[in-house]
C-alpha positions in Angstrom: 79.9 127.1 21.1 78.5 123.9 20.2 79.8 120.0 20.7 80.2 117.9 17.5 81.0 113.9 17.2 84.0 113.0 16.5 84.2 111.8 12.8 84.6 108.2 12.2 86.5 109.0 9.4 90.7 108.2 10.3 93.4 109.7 8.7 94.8 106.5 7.2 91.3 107.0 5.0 92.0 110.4 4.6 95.6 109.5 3.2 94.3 107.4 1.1 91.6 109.6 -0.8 94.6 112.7 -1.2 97.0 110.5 -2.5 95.1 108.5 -4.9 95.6 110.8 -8.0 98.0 113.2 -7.0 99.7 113.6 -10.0 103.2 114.4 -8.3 104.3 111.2 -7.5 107.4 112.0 -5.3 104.8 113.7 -3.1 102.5 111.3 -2.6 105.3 108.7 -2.6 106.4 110.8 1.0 103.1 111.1 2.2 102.2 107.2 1.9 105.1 106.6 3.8 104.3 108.5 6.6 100.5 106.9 7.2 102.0 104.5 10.1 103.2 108.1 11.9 99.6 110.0 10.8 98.1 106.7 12.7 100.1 107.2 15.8 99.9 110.9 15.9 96.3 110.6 15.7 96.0 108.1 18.3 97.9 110.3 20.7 96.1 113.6 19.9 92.6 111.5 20.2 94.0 110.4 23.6 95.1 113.7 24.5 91.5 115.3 23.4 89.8 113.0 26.2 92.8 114.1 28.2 92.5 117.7 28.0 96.0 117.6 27.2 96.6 118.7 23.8 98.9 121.8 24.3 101.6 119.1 25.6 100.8 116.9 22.7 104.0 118.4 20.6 106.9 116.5 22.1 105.0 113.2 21.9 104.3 113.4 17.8 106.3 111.4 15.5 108.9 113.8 14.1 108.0 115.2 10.7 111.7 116.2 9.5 111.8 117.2 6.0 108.5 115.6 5.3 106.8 118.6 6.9 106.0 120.4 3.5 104.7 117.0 2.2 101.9 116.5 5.2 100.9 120.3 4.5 100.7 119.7 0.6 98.0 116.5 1.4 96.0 119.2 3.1 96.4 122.3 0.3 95.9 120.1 -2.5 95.1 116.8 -1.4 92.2 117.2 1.0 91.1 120.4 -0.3 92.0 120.7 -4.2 91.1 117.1 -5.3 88.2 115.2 -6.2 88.4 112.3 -3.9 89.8 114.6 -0.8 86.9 117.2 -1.1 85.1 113.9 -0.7 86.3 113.7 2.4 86.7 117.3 3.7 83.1 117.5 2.8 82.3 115.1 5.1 83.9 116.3 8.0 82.4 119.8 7.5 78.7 117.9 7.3 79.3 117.2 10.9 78.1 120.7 11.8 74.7 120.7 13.3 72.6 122.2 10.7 76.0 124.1 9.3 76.1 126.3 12.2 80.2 126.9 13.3 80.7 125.7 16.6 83.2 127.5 17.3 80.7 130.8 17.5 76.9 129.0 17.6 76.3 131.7 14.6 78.0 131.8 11.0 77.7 129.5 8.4 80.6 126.1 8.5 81.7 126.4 5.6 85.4 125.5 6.0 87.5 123.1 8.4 89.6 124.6 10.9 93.0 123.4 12.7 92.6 123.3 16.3 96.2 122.7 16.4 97.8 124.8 13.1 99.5 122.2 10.6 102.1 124.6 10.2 103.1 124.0 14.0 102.1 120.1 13.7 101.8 119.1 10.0 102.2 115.2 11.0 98.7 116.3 12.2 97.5 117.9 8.6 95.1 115.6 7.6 93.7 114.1 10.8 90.0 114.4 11.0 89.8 114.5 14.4 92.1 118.1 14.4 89.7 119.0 11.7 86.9 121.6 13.0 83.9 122.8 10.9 83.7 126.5 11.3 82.8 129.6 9.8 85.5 131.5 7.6 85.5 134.2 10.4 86.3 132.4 13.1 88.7 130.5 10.8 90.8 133.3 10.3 90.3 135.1 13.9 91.8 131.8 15.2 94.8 131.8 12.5 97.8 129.6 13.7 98.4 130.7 16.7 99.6 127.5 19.0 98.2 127.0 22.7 101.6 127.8 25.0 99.8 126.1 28.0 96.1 124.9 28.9 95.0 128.4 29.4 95.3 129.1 26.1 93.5 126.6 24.3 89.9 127.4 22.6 87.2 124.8 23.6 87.8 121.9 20.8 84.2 120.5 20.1 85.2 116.9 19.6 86.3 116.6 22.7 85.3 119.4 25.4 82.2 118.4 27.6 79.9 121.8 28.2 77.4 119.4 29.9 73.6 120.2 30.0 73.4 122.9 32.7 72.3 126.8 31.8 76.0 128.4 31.4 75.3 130.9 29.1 73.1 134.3 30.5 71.5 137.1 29.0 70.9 140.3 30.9 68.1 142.3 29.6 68.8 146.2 30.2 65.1 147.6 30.1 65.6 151.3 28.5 64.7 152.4 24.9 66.2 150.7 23.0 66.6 147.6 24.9 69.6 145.7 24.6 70.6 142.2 25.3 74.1 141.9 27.8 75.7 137.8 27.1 78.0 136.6 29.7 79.2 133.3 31.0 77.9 131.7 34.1 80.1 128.9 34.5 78.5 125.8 35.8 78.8 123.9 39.2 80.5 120.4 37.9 83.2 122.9 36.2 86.7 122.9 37.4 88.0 126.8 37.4 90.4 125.5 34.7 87.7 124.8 32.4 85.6 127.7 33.5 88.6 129.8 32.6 89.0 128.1 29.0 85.1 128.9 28.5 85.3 132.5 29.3 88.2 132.7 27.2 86.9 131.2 23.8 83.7 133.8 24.8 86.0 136.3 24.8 88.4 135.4 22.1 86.0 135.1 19.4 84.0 138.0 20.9 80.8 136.2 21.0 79.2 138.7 23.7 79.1 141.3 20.9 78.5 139.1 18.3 75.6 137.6 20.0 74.4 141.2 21.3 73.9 142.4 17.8 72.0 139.0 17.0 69.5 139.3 19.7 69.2 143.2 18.5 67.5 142.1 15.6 65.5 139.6 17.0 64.2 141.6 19.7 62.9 143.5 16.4 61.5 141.0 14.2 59.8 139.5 17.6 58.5 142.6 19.2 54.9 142.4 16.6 54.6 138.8 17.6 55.2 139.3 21.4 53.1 142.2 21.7 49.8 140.6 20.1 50.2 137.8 22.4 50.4 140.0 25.2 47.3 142.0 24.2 45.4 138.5 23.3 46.2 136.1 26.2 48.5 138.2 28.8 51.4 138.2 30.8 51.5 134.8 31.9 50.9 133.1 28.5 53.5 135.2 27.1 55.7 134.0 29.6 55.1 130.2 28.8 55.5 130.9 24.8 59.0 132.5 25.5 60.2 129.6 27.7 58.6 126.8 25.5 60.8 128.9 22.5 64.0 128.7 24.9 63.2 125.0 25.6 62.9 124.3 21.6 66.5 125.9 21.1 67.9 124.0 23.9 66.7 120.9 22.4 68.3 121.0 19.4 71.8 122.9 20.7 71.7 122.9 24.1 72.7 126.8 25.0 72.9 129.1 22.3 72.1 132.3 22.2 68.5 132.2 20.8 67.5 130.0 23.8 69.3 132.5 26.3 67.7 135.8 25.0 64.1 134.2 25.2 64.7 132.8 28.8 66.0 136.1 29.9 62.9 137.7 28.4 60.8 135.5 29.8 62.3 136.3 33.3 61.6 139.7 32.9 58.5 141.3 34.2 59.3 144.6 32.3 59.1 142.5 29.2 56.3 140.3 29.6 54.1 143.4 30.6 54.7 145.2 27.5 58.3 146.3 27.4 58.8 145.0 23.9 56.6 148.2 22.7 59.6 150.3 24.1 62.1 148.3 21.9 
C-alpha cells in the first residue's frame, strides 16, 4: 500500500491523444463531444478524492446515456490500443515508485486500474486521476466491483493519506522454521473509519499472506548475512544494521513490508542472539 501523485495529466489531454487517429470517426465524433462532461466529471471525482467521498460520487456525474459504450471504447482502444493513447497510459503507469503496485507494495505495475469500474462510470473511462498503476493480480482481484458505501472502498493512492507513523507490524513467531505474522496497527491521527478502510484493503488483497511468504524468503536469503554479523561484531551491532535496513526502506516507501520484517527482527532478542540459525 503505497501513495502516488496525482498525474498532471487531465482527461481533456487524454481525449485528445485517443481520439486523434481513431479511424471510426462516428466514435470519436461522440467522444469529442463529451470532453466538456469528462472535465466536470473529473473535477468532481478529484474533489470527491480529497473528500473521501467517492462512493457518493455517482449521482453527481454528468449522465452518459447512450454515449456510455463510446467513453469505454476511448479506454479499449483509445488509451490502450493506439499509438498516441499508450503514450499516455504509459505515463500514468510510470507514476509507480520504482514499478511497484500500490495497491499490494509487491508485484510489478504493469497495468492501470479503475478505482471506480468504467463499466459502472464510463463518463469516468479515461480520467487519469481514476487511473491506478497496479499489478495484473491485484487488477483482476479488484475487478468491477463498485463501493456500496465508504466501508467498502479500497484505499485510492491519489488521494488517501497513510501519514508517516509505523502502521504496519510484523510479529516474529520464534520456532523452527520461523515465520513472519503482518497485521495492521492503525495509527493515532486515524479516524476508526479510515482504520476500518485500511484493515479492509489488508484484507481484501490478502497482503498478510502475501507479505508472509515474502518475508519467508527473505528470512532465507538473509539468515548467512545476519549470522556472520552476529559472530563478527555481536548482538548489538546486529541490531543497529537491521534498524538502519528498516530506516532505508522507510525512506524510500514509507512502511512496506521489507522495513516491517527487519524492525520486528531487530526487536527480537531471539533473533539478534542467533535465532536466524534456527530458520
Amino acid at each position: 500500500m503505497l501513495q502516488l501523485d496525482i498525474p498532471e495529466l487531465t482527461v481533456a489531454e487524454a481525449a485528445v491523444a485517443v481520439t486523434l487517429r481513431m479511424r471510426l470517426q462516428p466514435h470519436s465524433n461522440r467522444i469529442r463531444a463529451r470532453k466538456s462532461d469528462m472535465e466536470t466529471a473529473e473535477l468532481l471525482y478529484i474533489t470527491a478524492g480529497h473528500g473521501e467521498t467517492l462512493h457518493n460520487l455517482s449521482g453527481e456525474l454528468p449522465a452518459t446515456g447512450g454515449d456510455g459504450e463510446y467513453l469505454i471504447y476511448a479506454y479499449d482502444s483509445g488509451l490502450v490500443a493506439s499509438k498516441a493513447g499508450r503514450d499516455v497510459y504509459d505515463q500514468i503507469l510510470a507514476g509507480a515508485p520504482y514499478e511497484r503496485c500500490p495497491l499490494c507494495g509487491r508485484g510489478i505495475a504493469t497495468t492501470l486500474d479503475h478505482q471506480l469500474p468504467k463499466s459502472e462510470y464510463p463518463i469516468l473511462a479515461i480520467t487519469p486521476a481514476n487511473l491506478v498503476p497496479a499489478c495484473s493480480t491485484c487488477n483482476q482481484k479488484k475487478s468491477s466491483k463498485d463501493p456500496a458505501d465508504a466501508s467498502e472502498m479500497l484505499l485510492h493512492p491519489y488521494f488517501d493519506n497513510l501519514g508517516t507513523s509505523r502502521w504496519l507490524g510484523v510479529r516474529i513467531h520464534e520456532e523452527s522454521p520461523a515465520r513472519a505474522e503482518y497485521f495492521v496497527t492503525p495509527a493515532n491521527d486515524w479516524s476508526a473509519e479510515f482504520s476500518e478502510r485500511v484493515v479492509r484493503h489488508f484484507t481484501f488483497f490478502g497482503l498478510s499472506r502475501q507479505y508472509a511468504l515474502a518475508a519467508a524468503g527473505k528470512l532465507a536469503t538473509d539468515r548467512y548475512q545476519h549470522a556472520r554479523l552476529l559472530e563478527r561484531a555481536g548482538p548489538d551491532e546486529l541490531r543497529l544494521h537491521l534498524k538502519e535496513s528498516a530506516e532505508g526502506f522507510r525512506s524510500v516507501a514509507g512502511n512496506t513490508w521489507e522495513g516491517a520484517l527487519c524492525v520486528a527482527l531487530a526487536e527480537s532478542d531471539w533473533y539478534v542472539h542467533g535465532g536466524m540459525n534456527d530458520i
